[in-house]
Backbone as CSV, one residue per row, in Angstrom:
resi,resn,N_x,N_y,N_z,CA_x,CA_y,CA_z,C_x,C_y,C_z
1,UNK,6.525,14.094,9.663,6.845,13.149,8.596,5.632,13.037,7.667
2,UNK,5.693,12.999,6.522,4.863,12.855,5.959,4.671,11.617,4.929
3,UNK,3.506,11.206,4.798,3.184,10.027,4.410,2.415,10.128,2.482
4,UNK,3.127,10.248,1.614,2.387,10.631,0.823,3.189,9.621,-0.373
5,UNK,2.604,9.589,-1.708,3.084,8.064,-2.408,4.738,8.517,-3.112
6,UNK,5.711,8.993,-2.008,7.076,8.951,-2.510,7.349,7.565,-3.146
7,UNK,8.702,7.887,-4.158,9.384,6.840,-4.629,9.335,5.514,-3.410
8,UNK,10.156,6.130,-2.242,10.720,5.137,-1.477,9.509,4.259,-0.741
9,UNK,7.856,5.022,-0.614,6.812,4.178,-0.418,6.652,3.087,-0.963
10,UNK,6.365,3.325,-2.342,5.946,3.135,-3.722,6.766,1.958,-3.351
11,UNK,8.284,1.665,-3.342,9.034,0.548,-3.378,8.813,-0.161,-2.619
12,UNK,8.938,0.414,-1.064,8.751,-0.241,-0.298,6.826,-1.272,-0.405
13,UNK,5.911,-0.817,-0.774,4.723,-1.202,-1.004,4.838,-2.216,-1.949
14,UNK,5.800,-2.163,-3.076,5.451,-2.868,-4.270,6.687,-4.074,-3.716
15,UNK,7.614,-4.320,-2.986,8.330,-5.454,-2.638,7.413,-6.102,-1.341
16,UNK,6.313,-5.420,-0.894,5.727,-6.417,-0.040,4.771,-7.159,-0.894
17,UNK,4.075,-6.455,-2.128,3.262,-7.005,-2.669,3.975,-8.141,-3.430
18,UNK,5.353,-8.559,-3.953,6.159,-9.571,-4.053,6.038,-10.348,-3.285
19,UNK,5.913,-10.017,-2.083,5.775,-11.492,-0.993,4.733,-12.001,-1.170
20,UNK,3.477,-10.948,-1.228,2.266,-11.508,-0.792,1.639,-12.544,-2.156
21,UNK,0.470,-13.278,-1.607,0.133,-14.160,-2.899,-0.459,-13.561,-3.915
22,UNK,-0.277,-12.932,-4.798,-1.192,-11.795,-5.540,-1.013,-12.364,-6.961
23,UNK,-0.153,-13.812,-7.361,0.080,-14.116,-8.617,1.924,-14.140,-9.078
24,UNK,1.764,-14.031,-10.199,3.351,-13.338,-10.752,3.069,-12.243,-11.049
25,UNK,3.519,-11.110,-11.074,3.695,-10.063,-11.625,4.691,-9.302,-12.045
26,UNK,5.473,-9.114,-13.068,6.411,-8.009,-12.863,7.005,-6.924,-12.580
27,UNK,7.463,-6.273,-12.286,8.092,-5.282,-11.773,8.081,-4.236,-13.308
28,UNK,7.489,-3.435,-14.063,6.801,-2.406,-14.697,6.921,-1.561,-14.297
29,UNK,7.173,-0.290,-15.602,6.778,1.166,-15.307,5.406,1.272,-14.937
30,UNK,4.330,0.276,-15.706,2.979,0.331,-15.882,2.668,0.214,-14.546
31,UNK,2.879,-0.605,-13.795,3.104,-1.972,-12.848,3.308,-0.406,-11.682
32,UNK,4.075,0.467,-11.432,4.686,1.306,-10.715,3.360,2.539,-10.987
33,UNK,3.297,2.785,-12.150,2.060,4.191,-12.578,0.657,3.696,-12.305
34,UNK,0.453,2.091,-12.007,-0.720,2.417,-11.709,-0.810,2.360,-10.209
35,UNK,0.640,1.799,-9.375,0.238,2.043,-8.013,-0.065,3.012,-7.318
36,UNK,0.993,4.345,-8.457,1.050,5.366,-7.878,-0.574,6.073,-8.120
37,UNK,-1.241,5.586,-9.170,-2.877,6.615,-9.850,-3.810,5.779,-8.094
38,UNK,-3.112,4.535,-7.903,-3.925,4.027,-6.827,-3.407,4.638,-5.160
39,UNK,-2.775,4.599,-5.000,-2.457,4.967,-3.410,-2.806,6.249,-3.650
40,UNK,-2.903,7.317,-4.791,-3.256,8.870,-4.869,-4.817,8.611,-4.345
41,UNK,-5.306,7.714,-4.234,-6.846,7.341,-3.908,-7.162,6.882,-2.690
42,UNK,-5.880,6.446,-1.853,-6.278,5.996,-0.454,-6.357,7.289,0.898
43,UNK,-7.023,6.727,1.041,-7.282,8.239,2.525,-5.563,9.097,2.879
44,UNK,-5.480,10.049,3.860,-4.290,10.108,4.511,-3.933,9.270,5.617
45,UNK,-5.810,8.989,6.509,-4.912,8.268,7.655,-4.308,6.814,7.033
46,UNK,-4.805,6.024,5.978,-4.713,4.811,5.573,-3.210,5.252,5.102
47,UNK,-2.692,6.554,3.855,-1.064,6.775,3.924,-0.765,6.840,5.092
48,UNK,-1.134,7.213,6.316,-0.029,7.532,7.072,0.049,5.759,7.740
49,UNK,-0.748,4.827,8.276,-0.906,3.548,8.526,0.426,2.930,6.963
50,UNK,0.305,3.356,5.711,1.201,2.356,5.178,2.641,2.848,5.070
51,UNK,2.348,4.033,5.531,3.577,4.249,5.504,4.312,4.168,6.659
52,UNK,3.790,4.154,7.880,4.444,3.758,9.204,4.853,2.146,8.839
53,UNK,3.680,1.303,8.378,4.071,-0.091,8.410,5.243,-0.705,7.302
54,UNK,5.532,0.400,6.326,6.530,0.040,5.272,7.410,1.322,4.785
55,UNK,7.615,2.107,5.110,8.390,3.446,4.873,9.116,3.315,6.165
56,UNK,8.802,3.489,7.175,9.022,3.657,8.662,9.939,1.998,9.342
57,UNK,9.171,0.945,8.671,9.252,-0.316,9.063,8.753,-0.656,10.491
58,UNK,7.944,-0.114,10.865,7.069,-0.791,12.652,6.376,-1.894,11.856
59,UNK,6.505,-2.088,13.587,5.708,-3.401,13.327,4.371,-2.897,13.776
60,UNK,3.370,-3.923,13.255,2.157,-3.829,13.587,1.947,-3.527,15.219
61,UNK,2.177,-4.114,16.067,2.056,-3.305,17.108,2.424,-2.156,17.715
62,UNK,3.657,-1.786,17.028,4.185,-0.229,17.521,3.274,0.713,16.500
63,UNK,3.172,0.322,15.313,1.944,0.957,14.622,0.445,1.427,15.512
64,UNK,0.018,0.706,16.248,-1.151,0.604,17.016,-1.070,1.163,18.343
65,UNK,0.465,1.332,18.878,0.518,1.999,20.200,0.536,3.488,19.776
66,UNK,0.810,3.666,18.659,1.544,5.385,18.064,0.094,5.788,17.533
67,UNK,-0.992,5.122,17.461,-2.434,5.491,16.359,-3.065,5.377,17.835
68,UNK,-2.978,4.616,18.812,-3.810,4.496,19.589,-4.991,3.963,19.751
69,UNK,-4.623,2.869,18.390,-5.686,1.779,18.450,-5.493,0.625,18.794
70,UNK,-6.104,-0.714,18.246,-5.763,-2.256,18.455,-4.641,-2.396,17.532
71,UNK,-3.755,-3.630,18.098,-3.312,-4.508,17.232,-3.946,-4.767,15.961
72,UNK,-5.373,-5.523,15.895,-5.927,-6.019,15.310,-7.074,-5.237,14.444
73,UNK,-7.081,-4.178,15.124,-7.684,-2.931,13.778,-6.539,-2.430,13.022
74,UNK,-5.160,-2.431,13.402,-4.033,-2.224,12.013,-3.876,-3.018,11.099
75,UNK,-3.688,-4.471,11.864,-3.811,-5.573,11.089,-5.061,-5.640,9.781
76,UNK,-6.175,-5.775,10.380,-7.513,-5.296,9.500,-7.458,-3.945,8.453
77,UNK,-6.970,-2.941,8.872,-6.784,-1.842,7.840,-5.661,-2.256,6.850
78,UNK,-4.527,-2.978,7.395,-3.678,-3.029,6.718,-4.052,-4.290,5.551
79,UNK,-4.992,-4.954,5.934,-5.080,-6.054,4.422,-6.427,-5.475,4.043
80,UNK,-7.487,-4.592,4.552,-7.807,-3.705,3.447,-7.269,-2.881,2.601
81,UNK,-6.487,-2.075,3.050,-5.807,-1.257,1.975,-5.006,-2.107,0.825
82,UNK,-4.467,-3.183,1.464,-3.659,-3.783,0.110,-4.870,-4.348,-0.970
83,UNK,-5.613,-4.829,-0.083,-6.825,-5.404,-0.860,-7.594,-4.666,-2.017
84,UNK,-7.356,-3.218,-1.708,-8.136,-2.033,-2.305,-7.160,-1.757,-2.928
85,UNK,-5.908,-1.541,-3.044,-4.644,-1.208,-3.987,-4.928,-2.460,-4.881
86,UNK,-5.197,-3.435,-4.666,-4.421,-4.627,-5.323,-5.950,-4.512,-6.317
87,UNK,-7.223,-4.228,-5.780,-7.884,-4.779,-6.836,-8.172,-3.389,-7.324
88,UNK,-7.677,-1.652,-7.652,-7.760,-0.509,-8.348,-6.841,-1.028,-9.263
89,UNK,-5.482,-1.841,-8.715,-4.914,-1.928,-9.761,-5.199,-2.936,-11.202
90,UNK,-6.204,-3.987,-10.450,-6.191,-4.967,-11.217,-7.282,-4.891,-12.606
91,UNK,-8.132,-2.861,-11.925,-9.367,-3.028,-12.455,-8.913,-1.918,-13.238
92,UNK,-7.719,-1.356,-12.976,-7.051,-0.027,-14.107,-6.613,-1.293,-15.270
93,UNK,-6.154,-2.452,-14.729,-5.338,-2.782,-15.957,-6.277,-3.452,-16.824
94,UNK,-7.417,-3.972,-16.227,-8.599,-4.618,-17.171,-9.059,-3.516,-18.428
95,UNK,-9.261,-2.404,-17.532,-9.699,-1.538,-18.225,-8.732,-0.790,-19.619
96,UNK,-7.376,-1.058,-19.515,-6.296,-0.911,-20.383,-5.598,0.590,-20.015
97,UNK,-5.889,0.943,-18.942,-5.686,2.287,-18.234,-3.396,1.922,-17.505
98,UNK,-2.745,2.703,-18.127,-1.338,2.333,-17.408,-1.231,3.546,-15.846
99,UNK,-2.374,4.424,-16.233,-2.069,5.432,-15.235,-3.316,6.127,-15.199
């Protein structure tokens, strides 16, 4: 399986970032091109971690039995990476960059 920034990632990534507290934001082509210029920037093992946790849908612990790590080091990778998506994106759009 491969973990790389498909459409169906991309969606799945950008309706969790709806949940999370990150502001209002809309739902954008811009909004979509810069997630995609950003996850093209995250490691593979970090794609393959978001994409098990939101492509795949595990939960954080079946995530961690299949990597063979902690609970709590997925947990930890997993709100770095959003953390690092959320602020490439925030620093493409300062910069006036859509992609």
């Amino acid at each position: 399986m491969t973990y790389l920034a498909s459409e169906e990632l991309l969606d799945a990534i950008d309706t969790a970032f709806e949940g999370a507290n990150v502001g209002e934001r809309q739902d954008t082509e811009e909004d979509m091109s810069l997630l995609r210029f950003c996850l093209a920037k995250v490691s593979t093992s970090n794609r393959q971690i978001l994409g098990l946790r939101y492509r795949a849908g595990m939960r954080i612990d079946q995530i961690a039995k299949k990597l063979g790590r902690s609970s709590g080091s997925i947990q930890v990778a997993l709100y770095r990476i959003r953390q690092s998506l959320l602020k490439c994106i925030q620093r493409r759009k300062a910069l006036g960059y859509a992609s």
